[in-house]
mmJSON file of the N, C-alpha and C atoms, coordinates in Angstrom:
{"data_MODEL":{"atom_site":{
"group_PDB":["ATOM","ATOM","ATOM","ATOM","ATOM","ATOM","ATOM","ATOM","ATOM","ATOM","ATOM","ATOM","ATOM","ATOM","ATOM","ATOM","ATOM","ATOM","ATOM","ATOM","ATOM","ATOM","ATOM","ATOM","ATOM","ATOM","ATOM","ATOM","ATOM","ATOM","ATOM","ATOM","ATOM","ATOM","ATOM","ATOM","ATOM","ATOM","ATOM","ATOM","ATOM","ATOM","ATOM","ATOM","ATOM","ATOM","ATOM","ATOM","ATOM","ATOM","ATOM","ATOM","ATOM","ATOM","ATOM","ATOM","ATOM","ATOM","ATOM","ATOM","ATOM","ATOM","ATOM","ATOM","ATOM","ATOM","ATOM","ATOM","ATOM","ATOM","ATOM","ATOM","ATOM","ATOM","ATOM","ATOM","ATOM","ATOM","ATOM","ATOM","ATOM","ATOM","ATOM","ATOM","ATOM","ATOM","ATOM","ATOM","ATOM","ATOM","ATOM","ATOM","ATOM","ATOM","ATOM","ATOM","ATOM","ATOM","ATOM","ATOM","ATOM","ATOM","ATOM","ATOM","ATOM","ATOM","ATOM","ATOM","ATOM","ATOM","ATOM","ATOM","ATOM","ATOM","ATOM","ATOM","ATOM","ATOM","ATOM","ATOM","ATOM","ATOM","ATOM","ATOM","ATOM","ATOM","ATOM","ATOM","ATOM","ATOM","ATOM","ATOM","ATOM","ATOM","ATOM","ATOM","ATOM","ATOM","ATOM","ATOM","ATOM","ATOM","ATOM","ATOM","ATOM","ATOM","ATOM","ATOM","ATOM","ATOM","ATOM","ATOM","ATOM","ATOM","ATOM","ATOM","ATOM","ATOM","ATOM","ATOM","ATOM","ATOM","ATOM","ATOM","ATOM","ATOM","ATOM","ATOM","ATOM","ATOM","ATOM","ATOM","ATOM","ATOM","ATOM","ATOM","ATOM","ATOM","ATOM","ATOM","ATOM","ATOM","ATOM","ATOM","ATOM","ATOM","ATOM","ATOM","ATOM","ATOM","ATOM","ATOM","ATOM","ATOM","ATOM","ATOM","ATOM","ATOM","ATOM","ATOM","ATOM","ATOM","ATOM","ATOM","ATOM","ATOM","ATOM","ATOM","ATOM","ATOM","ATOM","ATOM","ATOM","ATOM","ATOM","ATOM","ATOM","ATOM","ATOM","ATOM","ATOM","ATOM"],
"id":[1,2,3,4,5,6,7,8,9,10,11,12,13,14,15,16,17,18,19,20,21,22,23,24,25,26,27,28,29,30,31,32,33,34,35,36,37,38,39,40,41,42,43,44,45,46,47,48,49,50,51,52,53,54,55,56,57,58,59,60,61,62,63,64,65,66,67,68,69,70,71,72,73,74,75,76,77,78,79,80,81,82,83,84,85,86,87,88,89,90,91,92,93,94,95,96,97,98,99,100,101,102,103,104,105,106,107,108,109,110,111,112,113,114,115,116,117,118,119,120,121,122,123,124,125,126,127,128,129,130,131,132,133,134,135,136,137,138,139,140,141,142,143,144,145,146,147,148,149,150,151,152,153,154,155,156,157,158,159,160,161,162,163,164,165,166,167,168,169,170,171,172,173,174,175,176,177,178,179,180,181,182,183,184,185,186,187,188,189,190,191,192,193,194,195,196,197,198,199,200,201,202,203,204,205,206,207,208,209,210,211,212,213,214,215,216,217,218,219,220,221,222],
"type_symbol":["N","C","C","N","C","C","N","C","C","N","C","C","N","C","C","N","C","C","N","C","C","N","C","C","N","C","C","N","C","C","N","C","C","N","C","C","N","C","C","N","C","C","N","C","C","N","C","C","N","C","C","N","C","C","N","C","C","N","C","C","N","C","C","N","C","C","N","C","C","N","C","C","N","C","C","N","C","C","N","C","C","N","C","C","N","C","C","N","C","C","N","C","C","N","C","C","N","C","C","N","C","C","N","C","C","N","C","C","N","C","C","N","C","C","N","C","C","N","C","C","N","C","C","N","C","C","N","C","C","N","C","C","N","C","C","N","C","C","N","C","C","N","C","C","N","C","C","N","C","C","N","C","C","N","C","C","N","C","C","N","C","C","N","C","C","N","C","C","N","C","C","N","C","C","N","C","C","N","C","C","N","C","C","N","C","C","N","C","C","N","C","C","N","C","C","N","C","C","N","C","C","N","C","C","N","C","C","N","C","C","N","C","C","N","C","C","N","C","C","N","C","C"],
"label_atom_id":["N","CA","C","N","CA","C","N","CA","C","N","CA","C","N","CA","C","N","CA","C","N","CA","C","N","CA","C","N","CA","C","N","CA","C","N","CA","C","N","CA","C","N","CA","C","N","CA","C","N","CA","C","N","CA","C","N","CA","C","N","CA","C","N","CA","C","N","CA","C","N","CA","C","N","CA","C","N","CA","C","N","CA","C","N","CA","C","N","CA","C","N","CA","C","N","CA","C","N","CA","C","N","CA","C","N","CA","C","N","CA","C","N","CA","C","N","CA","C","N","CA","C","N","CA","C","N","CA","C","N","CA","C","N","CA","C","N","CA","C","N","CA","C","N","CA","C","N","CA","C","N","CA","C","N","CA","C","N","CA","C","N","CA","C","N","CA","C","N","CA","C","N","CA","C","N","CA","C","N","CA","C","N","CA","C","N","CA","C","N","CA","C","N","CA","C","N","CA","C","N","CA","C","N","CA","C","N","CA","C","N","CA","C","N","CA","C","N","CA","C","N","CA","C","N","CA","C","N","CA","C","N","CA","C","N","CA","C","N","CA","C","N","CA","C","N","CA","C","N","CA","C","N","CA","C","N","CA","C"],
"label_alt_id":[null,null,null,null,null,null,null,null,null,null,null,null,null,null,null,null,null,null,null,null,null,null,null,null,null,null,null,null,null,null,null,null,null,null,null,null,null,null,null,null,null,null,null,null,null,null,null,null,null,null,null,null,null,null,null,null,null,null,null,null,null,null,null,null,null,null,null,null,null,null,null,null,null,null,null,null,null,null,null,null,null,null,null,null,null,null,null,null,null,null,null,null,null,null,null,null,null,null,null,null,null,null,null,null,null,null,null,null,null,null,null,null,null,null,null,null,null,null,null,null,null,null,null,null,null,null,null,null,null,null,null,null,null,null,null,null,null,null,null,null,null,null,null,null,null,null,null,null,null,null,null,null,null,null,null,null,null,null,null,null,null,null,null,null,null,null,null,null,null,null,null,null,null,null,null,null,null,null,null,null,null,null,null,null,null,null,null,null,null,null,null,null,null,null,null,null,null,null,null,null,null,null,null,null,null,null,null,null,null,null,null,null,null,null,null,null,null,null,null,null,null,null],
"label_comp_id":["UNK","UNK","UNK","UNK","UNK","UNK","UNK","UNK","UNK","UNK","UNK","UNK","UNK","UNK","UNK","UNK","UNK","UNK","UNK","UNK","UNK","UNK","UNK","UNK","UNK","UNK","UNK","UNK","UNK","UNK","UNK","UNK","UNK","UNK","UNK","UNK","UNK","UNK","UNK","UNK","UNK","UNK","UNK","UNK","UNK","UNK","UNK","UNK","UNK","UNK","UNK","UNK","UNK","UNK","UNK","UNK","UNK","UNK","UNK","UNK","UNK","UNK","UNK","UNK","UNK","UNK","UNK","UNK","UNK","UNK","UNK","UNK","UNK","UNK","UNK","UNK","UNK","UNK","UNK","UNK","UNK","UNK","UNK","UNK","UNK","UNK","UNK","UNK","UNK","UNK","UNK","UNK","UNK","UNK","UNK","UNK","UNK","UNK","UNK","UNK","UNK","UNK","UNK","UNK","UNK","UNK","UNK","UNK","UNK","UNK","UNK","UNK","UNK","UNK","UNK","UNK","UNK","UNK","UNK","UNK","UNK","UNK","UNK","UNK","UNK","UNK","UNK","UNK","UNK","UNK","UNK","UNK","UNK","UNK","UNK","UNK","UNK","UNK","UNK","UNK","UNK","UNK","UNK","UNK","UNK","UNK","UNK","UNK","UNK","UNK","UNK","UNK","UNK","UNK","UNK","UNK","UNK","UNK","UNK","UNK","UNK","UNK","UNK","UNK","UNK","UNK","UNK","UNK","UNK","UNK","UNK","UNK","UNK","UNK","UNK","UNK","UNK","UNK","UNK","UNK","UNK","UNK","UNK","UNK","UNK","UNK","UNK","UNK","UNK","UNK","UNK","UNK","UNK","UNK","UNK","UNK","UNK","UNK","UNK","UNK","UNK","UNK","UNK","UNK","UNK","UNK","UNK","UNK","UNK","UNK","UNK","UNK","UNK","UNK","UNK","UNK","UNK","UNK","UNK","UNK","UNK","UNK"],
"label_asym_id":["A","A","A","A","A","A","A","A","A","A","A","A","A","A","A","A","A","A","A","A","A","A","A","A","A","A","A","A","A","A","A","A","A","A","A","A","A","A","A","A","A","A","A","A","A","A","A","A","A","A","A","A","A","A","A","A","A","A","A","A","A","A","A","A","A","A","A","A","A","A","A","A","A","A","A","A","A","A","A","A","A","A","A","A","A","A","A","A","A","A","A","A","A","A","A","A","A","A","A","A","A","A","A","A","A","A","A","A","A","A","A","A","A","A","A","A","A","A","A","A","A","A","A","A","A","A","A","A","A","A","A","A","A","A","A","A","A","A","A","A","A","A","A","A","A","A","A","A","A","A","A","A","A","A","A","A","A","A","A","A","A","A","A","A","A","A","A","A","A","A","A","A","A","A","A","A","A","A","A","A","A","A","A","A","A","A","A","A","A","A","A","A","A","A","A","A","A","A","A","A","A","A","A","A","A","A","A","A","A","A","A","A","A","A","A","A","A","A","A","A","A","A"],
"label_entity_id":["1","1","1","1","1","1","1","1","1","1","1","1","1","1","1","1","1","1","1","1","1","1","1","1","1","1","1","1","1","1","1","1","1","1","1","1","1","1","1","1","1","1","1","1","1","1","1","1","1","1","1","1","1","1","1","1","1","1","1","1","1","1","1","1","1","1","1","1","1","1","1","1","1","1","1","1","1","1","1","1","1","1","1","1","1","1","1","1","1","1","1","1","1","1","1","1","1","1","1","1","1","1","1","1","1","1","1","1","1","1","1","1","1","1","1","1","1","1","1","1","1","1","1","1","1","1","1","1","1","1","1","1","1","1","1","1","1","1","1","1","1","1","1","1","1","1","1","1","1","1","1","1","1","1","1","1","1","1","1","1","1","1","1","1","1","1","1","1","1","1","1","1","1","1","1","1","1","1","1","1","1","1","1","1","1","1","1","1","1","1","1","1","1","1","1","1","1","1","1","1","1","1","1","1","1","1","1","1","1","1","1","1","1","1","1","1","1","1","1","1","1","1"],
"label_seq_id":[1,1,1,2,2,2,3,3,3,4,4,4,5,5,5,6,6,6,7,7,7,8,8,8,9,9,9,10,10,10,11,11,11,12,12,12,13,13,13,14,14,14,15,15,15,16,16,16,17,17,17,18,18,18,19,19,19,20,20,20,21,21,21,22,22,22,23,23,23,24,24,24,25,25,25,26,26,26,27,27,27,28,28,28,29,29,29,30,30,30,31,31,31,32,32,32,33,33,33,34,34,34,35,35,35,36,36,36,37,37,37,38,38,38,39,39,39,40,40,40,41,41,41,42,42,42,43,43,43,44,44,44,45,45,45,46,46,46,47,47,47,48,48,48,49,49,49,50,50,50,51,51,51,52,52,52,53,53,53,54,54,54,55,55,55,56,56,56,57,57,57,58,58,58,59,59,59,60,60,60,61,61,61,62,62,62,63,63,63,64,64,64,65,65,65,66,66,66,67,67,67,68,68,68,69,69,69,70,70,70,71,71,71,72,72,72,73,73,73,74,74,74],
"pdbx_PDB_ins_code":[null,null,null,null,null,null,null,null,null,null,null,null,null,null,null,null,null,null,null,null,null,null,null,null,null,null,null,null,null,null,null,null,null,null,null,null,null,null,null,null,null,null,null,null,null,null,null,null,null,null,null,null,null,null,null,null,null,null,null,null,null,null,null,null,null,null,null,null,null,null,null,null,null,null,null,null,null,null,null,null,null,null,null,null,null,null,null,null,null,null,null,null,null,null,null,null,null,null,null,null,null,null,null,null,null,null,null,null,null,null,null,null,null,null,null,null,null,null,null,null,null,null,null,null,null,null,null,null,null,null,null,null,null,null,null,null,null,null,null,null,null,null,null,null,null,null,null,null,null,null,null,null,null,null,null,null,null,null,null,null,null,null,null,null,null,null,null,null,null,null,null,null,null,null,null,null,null,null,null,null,null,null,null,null,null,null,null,null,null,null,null,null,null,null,null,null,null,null,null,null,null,null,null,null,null,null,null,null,null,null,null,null,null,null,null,null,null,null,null,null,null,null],
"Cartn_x":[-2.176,-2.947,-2.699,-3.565,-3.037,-4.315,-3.973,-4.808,-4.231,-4.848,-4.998,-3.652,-3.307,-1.927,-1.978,-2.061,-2.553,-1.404,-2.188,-1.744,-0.254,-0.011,0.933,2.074,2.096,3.097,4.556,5.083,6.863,7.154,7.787,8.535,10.144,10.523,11.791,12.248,13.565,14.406,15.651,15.87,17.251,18.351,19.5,20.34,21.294,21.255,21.77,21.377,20.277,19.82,20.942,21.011,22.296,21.712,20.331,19.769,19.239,19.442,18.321,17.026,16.557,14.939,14.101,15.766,14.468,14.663,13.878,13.969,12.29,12.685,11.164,10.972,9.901,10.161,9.101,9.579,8.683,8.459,7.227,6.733,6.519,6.749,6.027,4.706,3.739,2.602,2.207,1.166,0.69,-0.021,-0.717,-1.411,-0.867,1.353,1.858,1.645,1.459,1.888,2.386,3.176,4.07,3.654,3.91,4.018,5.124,4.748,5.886,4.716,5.707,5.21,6.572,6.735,7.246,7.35,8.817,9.903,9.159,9.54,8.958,7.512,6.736,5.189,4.58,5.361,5.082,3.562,2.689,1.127,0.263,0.923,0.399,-0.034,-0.376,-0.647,-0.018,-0.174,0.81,0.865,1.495,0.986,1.328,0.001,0.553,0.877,1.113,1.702,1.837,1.225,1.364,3.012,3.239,4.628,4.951,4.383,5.253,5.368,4.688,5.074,6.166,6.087,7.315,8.51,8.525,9.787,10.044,9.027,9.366,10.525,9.942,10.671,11.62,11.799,13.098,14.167,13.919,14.516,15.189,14.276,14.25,15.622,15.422,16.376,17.665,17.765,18.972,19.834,19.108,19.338,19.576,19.319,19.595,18.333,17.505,16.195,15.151,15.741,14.759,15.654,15.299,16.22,15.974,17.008,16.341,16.465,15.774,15.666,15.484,16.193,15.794,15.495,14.195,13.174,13.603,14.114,14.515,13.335,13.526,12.17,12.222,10.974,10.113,10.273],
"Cartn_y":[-34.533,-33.5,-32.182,-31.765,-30.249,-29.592,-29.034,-27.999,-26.617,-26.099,-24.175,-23.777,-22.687,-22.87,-20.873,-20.428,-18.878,-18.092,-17.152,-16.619,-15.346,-15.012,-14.386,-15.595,-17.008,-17.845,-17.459,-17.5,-17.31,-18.758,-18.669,-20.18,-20.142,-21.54,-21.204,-22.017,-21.633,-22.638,-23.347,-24.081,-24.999,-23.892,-24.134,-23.232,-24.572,-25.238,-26.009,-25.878,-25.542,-24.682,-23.722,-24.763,-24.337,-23.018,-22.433,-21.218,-21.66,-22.861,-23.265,-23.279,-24.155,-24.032,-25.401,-26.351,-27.571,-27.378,-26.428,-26.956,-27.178,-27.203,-27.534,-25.886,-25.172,-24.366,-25.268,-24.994,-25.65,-24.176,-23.951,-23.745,-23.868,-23.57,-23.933,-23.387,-23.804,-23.4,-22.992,-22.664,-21.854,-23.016,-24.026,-25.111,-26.94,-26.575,-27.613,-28.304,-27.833,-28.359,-28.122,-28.918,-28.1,-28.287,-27.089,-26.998,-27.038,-27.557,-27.903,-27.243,-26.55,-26.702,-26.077,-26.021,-25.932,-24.612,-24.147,-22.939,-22.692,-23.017,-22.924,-22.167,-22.908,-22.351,-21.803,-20.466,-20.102,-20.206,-19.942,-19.947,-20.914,-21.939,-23.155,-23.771,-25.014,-26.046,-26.331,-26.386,-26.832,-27.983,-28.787,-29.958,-29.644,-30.299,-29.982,-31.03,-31.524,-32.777,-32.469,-33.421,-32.448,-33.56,-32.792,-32.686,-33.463,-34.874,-36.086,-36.562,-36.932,-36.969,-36.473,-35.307,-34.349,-35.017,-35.047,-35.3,-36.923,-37.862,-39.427,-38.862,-38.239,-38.206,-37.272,-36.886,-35.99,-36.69,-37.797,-38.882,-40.082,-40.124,-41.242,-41.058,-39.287,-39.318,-39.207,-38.302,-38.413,-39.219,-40.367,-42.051,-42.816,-42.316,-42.879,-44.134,-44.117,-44.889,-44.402,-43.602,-43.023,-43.149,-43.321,-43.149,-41.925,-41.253,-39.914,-39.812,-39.706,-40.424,-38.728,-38.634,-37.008,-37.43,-36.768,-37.241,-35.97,-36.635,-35.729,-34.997,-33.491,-32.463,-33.511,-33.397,-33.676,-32.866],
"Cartn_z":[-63.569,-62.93,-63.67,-64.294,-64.77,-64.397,-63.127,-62.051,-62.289,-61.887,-62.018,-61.24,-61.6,-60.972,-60.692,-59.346,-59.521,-60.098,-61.343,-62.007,-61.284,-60.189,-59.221,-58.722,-59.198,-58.61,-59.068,-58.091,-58.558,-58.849,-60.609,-60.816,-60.659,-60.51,-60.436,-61.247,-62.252,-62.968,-62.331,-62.68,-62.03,-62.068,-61.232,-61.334,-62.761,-62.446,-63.611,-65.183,-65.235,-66.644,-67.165,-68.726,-69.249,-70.191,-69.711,-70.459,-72.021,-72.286,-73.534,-73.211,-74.121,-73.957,-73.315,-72.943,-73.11,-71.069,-70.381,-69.26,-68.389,-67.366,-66.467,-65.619,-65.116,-63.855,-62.952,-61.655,-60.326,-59.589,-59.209,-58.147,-56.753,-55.628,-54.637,-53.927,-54.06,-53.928,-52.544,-52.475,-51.112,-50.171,-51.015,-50.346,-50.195,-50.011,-49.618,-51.6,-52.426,-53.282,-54.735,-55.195,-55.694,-57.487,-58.334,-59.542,-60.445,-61.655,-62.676,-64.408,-65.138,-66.019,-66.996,-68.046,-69.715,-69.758,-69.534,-69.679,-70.916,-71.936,-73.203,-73.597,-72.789,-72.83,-71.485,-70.834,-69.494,-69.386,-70.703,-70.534,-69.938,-70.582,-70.579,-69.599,-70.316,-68.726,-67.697,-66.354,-65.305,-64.53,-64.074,-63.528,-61.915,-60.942,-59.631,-58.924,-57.964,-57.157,-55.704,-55.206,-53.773,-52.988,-52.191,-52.257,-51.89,-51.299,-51.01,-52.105,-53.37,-54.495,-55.446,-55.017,-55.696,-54.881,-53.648,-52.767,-53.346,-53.725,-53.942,-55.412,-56.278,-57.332,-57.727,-56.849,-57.194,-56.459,-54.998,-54.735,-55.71,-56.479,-56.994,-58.084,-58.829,-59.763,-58.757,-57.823,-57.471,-56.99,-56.428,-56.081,-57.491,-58.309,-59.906,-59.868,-59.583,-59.991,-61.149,-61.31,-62.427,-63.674,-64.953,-65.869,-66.809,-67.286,-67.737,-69.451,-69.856,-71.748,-72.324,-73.116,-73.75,-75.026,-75.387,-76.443,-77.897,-78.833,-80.108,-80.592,-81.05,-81.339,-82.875,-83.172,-84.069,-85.057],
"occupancy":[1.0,1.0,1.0,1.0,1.0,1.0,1.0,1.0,1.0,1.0,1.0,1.0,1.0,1.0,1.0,1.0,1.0,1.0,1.0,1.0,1.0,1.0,1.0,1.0,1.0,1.0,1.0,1.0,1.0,1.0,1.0,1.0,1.0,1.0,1.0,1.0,1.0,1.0,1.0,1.0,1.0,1.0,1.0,1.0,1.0,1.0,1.0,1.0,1.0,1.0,1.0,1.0,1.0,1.0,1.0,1.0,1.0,1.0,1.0,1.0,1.0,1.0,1.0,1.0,1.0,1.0,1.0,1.0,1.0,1.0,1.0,1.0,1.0,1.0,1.0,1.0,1.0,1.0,1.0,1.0,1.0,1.0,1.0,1.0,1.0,1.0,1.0,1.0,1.0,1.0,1.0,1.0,1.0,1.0,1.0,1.0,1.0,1.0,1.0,1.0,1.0,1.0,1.0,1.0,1.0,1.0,1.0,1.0,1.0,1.0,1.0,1.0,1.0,1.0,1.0,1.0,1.0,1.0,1.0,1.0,1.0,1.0,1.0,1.0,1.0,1.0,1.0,1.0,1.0,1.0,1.0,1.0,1.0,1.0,1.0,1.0,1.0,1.0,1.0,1.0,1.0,1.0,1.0,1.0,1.0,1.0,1.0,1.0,1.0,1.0,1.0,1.0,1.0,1.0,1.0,1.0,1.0,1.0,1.0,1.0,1.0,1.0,1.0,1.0,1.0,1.0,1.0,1.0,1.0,1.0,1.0,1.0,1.0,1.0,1.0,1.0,1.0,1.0,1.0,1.0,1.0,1.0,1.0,1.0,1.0,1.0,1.0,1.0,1.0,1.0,1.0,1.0,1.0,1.0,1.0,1.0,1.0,1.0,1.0,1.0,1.0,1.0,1.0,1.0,1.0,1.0,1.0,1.0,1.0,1.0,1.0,1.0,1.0,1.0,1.0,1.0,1.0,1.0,1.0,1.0,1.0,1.0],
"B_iso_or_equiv":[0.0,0.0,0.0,0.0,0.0,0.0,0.0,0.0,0.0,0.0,0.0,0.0,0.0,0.0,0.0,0.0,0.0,0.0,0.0,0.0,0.0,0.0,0.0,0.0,0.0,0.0,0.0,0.0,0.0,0.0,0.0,0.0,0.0,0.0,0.0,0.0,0.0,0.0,0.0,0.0,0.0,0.0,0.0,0.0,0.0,0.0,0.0,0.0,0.0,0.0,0.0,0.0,0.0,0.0,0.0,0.0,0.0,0.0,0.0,0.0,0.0,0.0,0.0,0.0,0.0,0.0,0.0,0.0,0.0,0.0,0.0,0.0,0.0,0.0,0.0,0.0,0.0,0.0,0.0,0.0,0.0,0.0,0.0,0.0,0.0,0.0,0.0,0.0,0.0,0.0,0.0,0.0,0.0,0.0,0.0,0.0,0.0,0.0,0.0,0.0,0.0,0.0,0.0,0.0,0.0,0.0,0.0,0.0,0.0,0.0,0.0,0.0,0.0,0.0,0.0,0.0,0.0,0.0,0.0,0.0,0.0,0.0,0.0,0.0,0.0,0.0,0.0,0.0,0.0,0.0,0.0,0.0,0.0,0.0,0.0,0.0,0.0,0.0,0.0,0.0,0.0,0.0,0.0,0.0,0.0,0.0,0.0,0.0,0.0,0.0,0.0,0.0,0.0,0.0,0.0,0.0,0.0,0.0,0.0,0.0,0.0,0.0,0.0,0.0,0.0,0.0,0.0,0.0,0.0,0.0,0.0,0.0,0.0,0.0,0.0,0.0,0.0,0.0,0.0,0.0,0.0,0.0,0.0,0.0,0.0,0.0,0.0,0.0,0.0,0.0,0.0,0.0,0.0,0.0,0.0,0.0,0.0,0.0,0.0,0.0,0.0,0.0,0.0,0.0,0.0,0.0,0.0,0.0,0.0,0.0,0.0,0.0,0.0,0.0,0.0,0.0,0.0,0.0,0.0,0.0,0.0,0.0],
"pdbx_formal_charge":[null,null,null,null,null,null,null,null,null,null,null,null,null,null,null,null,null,null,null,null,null,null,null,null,null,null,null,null,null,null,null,null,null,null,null,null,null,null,null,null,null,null,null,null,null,null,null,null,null,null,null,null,null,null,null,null,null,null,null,null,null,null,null,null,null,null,null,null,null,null,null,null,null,null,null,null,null,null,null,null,null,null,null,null,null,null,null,null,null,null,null,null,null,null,null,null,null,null,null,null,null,null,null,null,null,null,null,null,null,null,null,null,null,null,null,null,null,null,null,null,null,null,null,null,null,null,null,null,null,null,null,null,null,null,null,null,null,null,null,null,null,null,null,null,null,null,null,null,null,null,null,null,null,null,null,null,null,null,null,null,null,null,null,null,null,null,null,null,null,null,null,null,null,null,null,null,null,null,null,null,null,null,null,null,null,null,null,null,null,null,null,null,null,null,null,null,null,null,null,null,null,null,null,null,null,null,null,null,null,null,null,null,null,null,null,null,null,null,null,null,null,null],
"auth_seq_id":[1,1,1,2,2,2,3,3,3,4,4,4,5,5,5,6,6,6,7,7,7,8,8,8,9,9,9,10,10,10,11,11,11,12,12,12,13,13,13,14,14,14,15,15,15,16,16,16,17,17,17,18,18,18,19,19,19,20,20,20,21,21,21,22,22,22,23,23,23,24,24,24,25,25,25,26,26,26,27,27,27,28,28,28,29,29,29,30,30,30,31,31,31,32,32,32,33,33,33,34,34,34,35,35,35,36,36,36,37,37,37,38,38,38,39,39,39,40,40,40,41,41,41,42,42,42,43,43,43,44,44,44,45,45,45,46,46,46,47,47,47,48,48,48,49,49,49,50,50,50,51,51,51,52,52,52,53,53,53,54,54,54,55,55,55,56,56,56,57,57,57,58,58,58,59,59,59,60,60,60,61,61,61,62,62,62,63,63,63,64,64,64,65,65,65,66,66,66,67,67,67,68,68,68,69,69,69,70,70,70,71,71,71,72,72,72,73,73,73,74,74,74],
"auth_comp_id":["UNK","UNK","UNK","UNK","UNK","UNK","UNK","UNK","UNK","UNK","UNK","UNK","UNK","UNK","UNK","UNK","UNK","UNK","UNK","UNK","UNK","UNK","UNK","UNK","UNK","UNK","UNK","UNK","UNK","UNK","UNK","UNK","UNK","UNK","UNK","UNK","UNK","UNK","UNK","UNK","UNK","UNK","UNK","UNK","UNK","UNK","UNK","UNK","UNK","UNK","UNK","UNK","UNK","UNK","UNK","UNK","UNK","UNK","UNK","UNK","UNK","UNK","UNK","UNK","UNK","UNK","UNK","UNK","UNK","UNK","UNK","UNK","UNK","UNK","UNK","UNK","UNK","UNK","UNK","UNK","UNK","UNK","UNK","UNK","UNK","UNK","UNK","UNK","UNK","UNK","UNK","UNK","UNK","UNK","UNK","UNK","UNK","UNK","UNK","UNK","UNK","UNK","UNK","UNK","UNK","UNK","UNK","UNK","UNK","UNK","UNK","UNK","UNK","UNK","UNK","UNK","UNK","UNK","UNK","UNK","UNK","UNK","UNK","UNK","UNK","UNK","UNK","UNK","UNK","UNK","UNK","UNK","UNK","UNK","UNK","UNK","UNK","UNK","UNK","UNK","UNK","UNK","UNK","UNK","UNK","UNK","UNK","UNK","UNK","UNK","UNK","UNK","UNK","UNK","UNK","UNK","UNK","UNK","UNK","UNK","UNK","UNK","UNK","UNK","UNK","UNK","UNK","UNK","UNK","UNK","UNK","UNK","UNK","UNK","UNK","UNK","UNK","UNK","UNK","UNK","UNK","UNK","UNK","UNK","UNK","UNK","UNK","UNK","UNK","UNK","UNK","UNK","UNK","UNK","UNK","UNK","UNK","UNK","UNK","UNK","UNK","UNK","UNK","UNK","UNK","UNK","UNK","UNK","UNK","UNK","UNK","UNK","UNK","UNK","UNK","UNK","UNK","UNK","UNK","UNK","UNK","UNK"],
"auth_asym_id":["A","A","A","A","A","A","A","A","A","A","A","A","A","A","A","A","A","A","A","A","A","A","A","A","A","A","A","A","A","A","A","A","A","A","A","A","A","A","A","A","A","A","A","A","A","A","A","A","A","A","A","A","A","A","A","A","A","A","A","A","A","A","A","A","A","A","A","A","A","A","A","A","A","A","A","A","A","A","A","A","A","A","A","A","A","A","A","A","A","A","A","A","A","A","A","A","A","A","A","A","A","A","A","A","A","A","A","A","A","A","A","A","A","A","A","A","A","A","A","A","A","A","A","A","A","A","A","A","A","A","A","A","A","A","A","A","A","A","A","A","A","A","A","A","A","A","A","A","A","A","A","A","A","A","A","A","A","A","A","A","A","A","A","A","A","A","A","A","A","A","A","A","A","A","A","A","A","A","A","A","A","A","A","A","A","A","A","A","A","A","A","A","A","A","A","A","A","A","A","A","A","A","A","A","A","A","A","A","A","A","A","A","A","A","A","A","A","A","A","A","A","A"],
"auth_atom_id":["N","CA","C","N","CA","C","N","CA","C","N","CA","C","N","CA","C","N","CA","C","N","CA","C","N","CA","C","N","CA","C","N","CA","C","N","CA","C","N","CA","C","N","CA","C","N","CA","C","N","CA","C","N","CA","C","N","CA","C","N","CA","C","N","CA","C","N","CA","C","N","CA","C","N","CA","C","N","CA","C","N","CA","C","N","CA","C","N","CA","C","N","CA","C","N","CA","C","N","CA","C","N","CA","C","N","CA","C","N","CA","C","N","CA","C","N","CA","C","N","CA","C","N","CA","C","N","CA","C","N","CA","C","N","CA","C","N","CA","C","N","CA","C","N","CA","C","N","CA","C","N","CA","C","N","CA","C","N","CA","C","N","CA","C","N","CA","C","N","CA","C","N","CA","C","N","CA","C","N","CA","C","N","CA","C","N","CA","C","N","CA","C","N","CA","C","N","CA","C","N","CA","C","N","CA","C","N","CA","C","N","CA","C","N","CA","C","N","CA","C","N","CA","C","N","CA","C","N","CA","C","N","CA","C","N","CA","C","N","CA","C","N","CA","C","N","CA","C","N","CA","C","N","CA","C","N","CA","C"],
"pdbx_PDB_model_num":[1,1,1,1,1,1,1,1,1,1,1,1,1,1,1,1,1,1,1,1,1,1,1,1,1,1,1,1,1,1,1,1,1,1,1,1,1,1,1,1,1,1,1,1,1,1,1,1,1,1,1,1,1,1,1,1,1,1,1,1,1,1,1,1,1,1,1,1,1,1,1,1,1,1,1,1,1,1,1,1,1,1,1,1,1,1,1,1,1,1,1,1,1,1,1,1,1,1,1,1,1,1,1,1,1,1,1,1,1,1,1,1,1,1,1,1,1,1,1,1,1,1,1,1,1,1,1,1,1,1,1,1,1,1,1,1,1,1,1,1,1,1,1,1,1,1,1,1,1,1,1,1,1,1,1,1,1,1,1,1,1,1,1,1,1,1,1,1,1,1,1,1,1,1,1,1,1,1,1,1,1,1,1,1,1,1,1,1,1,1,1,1,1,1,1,1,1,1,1,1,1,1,1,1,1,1,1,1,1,1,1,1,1,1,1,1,1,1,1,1,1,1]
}}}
């Protein structure tokens, strides 16, 4: 989903962000759903999810069902 995301949203970074570059910011949106998009490219595209989605997977990693693979820059 990379939906419009209003240009006034407060993002937030992890407090675990070790202040490099490779992180995520999330949003919480005004209409119950939530945004993610690329510290890196604040401009950019955003992806939205409405929030039982967001809540399945942020479950999922902290239950360790998800596996988390960090992809080497190119």
């Amino acid at each position: 989903m990379n939906d419009h995301v209003p240009a006034n949203t407060r993002w937030h970074k992890s407090s675990h962000s070790s202040g490099n570059l490779e992180c995520v910011e999330v949003a919480f949106l005004d209409d119950a759903t939530i945004g993610i998009r690329d510290s890196k490219n604040p401009t950019g595209p955003a992806l939205r999810f409405a929030s039982n989605a967001w809540e399945s997977f942020t479950a999922g990693i902290q239950n360790g069902e998800l596996a988390l693979h960090r992809v080497a820059a190119e």
